[in-house]
N, C-alpha and C positions, 0 to 999 in steps of 0.2 A: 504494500500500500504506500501510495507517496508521500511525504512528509508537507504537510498543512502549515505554509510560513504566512507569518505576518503581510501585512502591506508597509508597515514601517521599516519594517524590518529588511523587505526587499529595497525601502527608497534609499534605505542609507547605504547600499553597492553602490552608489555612483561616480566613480571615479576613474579614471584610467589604472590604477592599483587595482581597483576592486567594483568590474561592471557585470555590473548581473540584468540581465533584461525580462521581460516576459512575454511569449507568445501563447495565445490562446489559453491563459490560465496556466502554463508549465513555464516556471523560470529558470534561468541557464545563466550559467558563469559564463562569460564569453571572454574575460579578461587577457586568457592567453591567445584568443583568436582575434585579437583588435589587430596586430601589426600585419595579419595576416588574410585579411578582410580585403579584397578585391578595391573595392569603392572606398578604403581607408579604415581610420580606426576614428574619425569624426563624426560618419553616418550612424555607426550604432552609438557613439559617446550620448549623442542627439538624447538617446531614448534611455540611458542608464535610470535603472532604478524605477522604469515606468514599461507601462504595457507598450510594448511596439507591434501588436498586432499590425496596423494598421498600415504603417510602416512598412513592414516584411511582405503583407499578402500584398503590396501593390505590388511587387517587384517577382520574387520569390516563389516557386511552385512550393506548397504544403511540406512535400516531405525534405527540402533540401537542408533543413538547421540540422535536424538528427541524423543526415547521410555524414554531414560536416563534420557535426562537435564529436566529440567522444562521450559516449556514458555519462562517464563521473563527471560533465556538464552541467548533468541536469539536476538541476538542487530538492525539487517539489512542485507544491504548486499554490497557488493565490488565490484568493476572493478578488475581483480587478479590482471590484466597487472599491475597495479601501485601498486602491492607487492612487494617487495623483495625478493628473495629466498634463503630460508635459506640454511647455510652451510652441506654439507652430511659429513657423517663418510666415511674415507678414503675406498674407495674402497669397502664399504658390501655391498653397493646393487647395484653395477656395475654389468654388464653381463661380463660372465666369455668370453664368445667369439661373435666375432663380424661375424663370419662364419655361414653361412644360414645351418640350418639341414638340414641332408642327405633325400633324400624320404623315406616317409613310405615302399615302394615297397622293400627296402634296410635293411629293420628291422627283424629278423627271428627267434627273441627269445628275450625273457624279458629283458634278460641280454641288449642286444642291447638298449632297451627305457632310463636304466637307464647309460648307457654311455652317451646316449646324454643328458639325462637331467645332467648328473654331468659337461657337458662341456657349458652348457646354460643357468640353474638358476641360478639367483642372488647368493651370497656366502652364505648371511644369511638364504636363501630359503636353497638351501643345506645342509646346515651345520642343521638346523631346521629339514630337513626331516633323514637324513643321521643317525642323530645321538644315540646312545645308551646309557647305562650307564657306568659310570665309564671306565673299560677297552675295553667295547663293547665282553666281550666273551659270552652272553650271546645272545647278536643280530648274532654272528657268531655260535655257537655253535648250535640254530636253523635251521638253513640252513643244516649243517653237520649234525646231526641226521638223515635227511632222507637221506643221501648219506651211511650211515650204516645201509640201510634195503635193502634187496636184491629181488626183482623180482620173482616169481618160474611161470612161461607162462604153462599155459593149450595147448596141440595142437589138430589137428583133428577135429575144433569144427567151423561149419558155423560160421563166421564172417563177412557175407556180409551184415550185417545191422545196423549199432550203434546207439543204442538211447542213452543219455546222460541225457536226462531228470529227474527231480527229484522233490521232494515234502521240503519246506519250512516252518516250522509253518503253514501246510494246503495250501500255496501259491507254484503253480506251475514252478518253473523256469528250464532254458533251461540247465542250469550246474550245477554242484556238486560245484561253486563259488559265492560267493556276494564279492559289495563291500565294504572292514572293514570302520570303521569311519578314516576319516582322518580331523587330525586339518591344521590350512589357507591353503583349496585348492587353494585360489587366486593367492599363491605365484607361480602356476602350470599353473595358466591360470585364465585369468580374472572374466571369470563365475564360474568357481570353482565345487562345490560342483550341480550348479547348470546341469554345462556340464555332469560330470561323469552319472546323473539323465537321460539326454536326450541319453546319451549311454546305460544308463542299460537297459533300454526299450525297447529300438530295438534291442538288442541281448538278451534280456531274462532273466538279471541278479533283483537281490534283491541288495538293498543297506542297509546300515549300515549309519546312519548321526549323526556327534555327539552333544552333548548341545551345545561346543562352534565353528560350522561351521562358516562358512566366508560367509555363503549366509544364509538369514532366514529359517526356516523350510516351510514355506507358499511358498516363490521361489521355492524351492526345488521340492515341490509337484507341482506347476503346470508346472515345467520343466519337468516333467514325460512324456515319449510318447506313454503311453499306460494306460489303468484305469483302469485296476487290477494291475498295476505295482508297487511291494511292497517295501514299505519303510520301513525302522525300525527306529527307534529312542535309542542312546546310549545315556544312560542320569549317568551325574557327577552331585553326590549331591551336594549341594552346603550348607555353611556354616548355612546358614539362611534355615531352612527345608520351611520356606512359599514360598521362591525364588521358591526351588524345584517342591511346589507341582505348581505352578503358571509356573513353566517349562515344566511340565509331562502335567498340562491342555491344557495348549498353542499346546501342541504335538498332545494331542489325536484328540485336536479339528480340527489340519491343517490335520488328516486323515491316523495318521502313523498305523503301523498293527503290532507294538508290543513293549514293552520296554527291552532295552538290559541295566541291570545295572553295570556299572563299577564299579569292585572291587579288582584289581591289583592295584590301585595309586592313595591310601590316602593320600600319598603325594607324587611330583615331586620327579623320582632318578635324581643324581647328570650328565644331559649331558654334560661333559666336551669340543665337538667338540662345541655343542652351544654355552657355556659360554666362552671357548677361542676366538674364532667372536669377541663375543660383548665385550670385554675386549676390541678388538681393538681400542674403543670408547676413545677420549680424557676425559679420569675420571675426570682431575685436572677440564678441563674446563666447564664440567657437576655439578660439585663439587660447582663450583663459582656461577651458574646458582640456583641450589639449596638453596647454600647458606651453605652446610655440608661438613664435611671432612670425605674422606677414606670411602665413599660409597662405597658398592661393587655391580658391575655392576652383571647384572640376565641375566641367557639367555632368548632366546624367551620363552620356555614352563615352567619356573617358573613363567615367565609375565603371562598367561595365565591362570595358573590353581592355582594361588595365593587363588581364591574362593573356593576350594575344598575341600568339608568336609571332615575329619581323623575319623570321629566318627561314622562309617556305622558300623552293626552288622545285625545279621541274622535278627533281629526285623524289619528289614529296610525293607523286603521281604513284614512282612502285614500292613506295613504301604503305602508302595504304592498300596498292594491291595484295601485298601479304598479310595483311588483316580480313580481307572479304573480297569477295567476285562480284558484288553488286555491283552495278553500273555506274561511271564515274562520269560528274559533270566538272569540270570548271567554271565556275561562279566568279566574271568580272573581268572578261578580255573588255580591253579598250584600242585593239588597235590590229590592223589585220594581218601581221607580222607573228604576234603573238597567238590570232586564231591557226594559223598554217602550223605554227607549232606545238598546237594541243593536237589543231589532226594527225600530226605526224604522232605522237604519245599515242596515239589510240581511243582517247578517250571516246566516249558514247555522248557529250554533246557539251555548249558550251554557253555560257549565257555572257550575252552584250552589257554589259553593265557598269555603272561608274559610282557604283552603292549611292542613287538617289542622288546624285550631287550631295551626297555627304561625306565623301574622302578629301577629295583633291579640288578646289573649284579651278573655273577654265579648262576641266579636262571635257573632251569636247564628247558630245551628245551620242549615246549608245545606235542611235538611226544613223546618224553619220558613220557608224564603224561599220555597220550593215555595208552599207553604201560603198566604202572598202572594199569592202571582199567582193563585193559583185562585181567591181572596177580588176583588180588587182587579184582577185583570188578564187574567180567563176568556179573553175570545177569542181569542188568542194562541198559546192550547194546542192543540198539532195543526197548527198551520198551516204556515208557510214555513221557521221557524225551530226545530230541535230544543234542545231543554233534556235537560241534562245532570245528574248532582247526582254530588258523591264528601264522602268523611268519614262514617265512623262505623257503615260499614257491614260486618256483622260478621256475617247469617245471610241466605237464603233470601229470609224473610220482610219484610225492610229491602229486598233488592231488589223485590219484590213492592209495598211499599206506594209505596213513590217512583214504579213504572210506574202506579197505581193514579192516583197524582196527577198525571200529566201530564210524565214524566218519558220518553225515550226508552231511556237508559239510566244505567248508574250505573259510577264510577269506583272503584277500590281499589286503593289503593297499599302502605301498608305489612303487608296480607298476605299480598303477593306476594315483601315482600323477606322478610319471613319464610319464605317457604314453598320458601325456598333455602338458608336460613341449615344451619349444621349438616352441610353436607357433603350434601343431598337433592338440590339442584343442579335439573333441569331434569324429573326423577321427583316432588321435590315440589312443584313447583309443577304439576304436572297432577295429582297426588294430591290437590290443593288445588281446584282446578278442577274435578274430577269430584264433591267432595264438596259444595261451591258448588253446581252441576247437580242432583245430587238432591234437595237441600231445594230448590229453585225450584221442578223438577219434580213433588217431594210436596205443596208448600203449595200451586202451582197446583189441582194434583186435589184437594185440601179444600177451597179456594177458591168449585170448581166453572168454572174455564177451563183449556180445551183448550188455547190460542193466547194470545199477548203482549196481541195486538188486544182480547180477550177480558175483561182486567185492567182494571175500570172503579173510577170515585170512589165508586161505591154499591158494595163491597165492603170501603170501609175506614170507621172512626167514627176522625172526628180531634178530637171534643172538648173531650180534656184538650189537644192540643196549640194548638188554639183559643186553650184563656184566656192561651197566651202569647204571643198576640198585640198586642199593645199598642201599635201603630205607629197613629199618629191617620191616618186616609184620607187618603191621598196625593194630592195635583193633578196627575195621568196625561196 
């Protein structure tokens, strides 16, 4: 039976000497795990001596404190009521509005999800999801690229029947869309990671989950509402290669159907929207808590990916071959030098990516690197290896032109967390999804294609996105 501690008693651990926290009613020495804390030894000082429920489950899947601590951690457990509550940061994790969301029935385009979630997550959830690097032109300059490819519509051509269907890593899904990995879906909705999971299913989609989700990989799978419904697994090496391989095993064994390796961000770009937030933070008096001067406060996704190896190279490729045979993606070519060199690896497909305009800003638009390989590296397209592209995609017709180029499918991340934010939970993000479907649907039938297969290079003028081309011819 556990041992029944005071609430005074837990307040007075507050210390860097001596922190004792509480989740869910069971309090935990953590003291020796401060210097050792990913996101520092500030984030938990925050909560010494008080309940961090609330704290932990934004971030944290359920079972990760007790995979963590050891045992002799765990001290008892508490009445919360006779807690204290600790003091918040002014205003970050307030809700931006105390106004009930509009009905889904009222939502008619993605654009729409993310107005409401900007006027209803938390600031830090915002500011977390929202943000790019540095100037952010690189998160905007994504979006614009596909507004500089033009259309050319077939006519005369039966269009009374659209399939949309398409093939996955061998895995049939219902659109030319998955969803990308997103880090704390909780901040979106309480299940997270696990909700997006019970949408993808019943609409047909593949997901995307990354090492650090906010739900376990095991939740996640048995959130699935269908048993062929494919998960993938995005995995960030981690400093410690044992962590890694003991990450990839943990993956294959909860039943994922392939590993996607991230390799746009060896280390965190600079998001200034995040780290202005958390600036907001009293430093001086974190500073006292600590016990250090002129700490500089981190945003959320430095906290986070504080573990993330710098030292990944092509060798990385056959070193997880000897962990698993599932199918490897590379997660974050930027340039079509480096696509020809995942083909020549073997790998099973590759994704366009520039993580969101959140790594590097100025690095240029993931359609542009398409646009690459069609120039400089044609044969490639269609064969062994699938190409992928996500960022910036925002209608119908962005999906449409990416398949157009040689794309199999395309990724989308933050309007999935949006299309939960607000309390819509697992209704909007299929309310999201269905509306996605119909502009595919409609633009295919103006297009003049029935079928995915059907989406050819002569139906798009890429032009204007031509002259931003400026990469002198590559040695391939």
């Amino acid at each position: 039976m556990a041992v029944k501690l005071d609430g005074k008693e837990v307040a007075r651990h507050n210390s860097r000497e001596s922190c004792w926290i509480v989740v869910r009613g069971k309090v935990y020495d953590v003291t020796a795990f401060l210097d050792e804390h990913p996101g520092g030894a500030r984030v938990i000082l925050q909560c010494a001596g008080h309940d961090a429920t609330a704290d932990y489950d934004a971030i944290h899947p359920p079972e990760l404190l007790e995979e963590t601590l050891p045992s002799s951690a765990f001290k008892g457990e508490v009445d919360v009521s006779t807690l204290d509550q600790p003091k918040r940061n002014h205003g970050v994790t307030e809700e931006k509005s105390s106004d009930g969301p509009p009905p889904l029935s009222s939502l008619i385009n993605l654009r729409d999800f993310e107005a409401v979630a900007e006027r209803h997550l938390p600031a830090n959830a915002w500011a977390y999801y929202a943000a790019g690097a540095d100037d952010e032109f690189s998160k905007q300059e994504a979006e614009r690229a596909y507004r500089k490819v033009s259309l050319r519509p077939r006519i005369l051509r039966n269009v009374g029947s659209i399939d949309t269907r398409t093939t996955i890593l061998g895995h049939q899904v219902s659109l030319p869309v998955y969803i990308s990995a997103v880090g704390i879906a909780k901040f979106a909705h309480p299940q997270g990671e696990c909700t997006l999971a019970a949408a993808a299913g019943k609409e047909g989609l593949a997901q995307l989950v990354a090492t650090r989700s906010s739900m376990s990989i095991e939740s996640i799978m048995q959130a699935r509402t269908r048993p062929d419904q494919p998960i993938f697994f995005q995995l960030y090496m981690h400093k410690d290669m044992s962590q890694s391989e003991a990450t990839i095993r943990r993956a294959v064994k909860a039943g994922v159907s392939a590993i996607w390796l991230t390799v746009d961000s060896p280390v965190t770009g600079k998001r200034e929207r995040d780290e202005r937030l958390k600036a907001q933070v009293d430093v001086g008096e974190q500073n006292k808590i600590i016990g250090g001067k002129g700490q500089p406060v981190q945003g959320i996704a430095k906290t986070l990916s504080s573990t993330v190896s710098p030292y990944l190279d092509w060798d990385t490729i056959a070193w997880i071959r000897k962990i698993t045979d599932l199918p490897l993606v590379i997660k974050g070519i930027q340039c079509v030098e480096d696509t020809v060199l995942a083909y020549k690896h073997g790998v099973q497909g590759i994704v366009l990516s520039n993580h969101g305009g959140r790594s590097q800003d100025t690095a240029q638009p993931p359609l542009l690197t398409l646009l690459e390989i069609n120039k400089f590296a044609p044969e490639i397209i269609g064969k062994n290896m699938q190409i992928f592209v996500d960022g910036g995609i925002r209608r119908g017709t962005d999906v449409i032109k990416a398949l157009a180029l040689g794309a199999t499918a395309v990724g989308l991340g933050r309007p999935f967390l949006y299309s939960m934010a607000a309390g819509y939970g697992e209704e909007g993000t299929r309310r999201m999804v269905q509306i996605l479907r119909e502009e595919i649907e409609t633009n295919m039938a103006l297009l003049g294609a029935t079928k995915i297969a059907e989406i050819e290079r002569s139906m798009v003028n890429t032009a204007k996105l031509e002259r931003d081309l400026t990469t002198v011819s590559p040695k391939l």
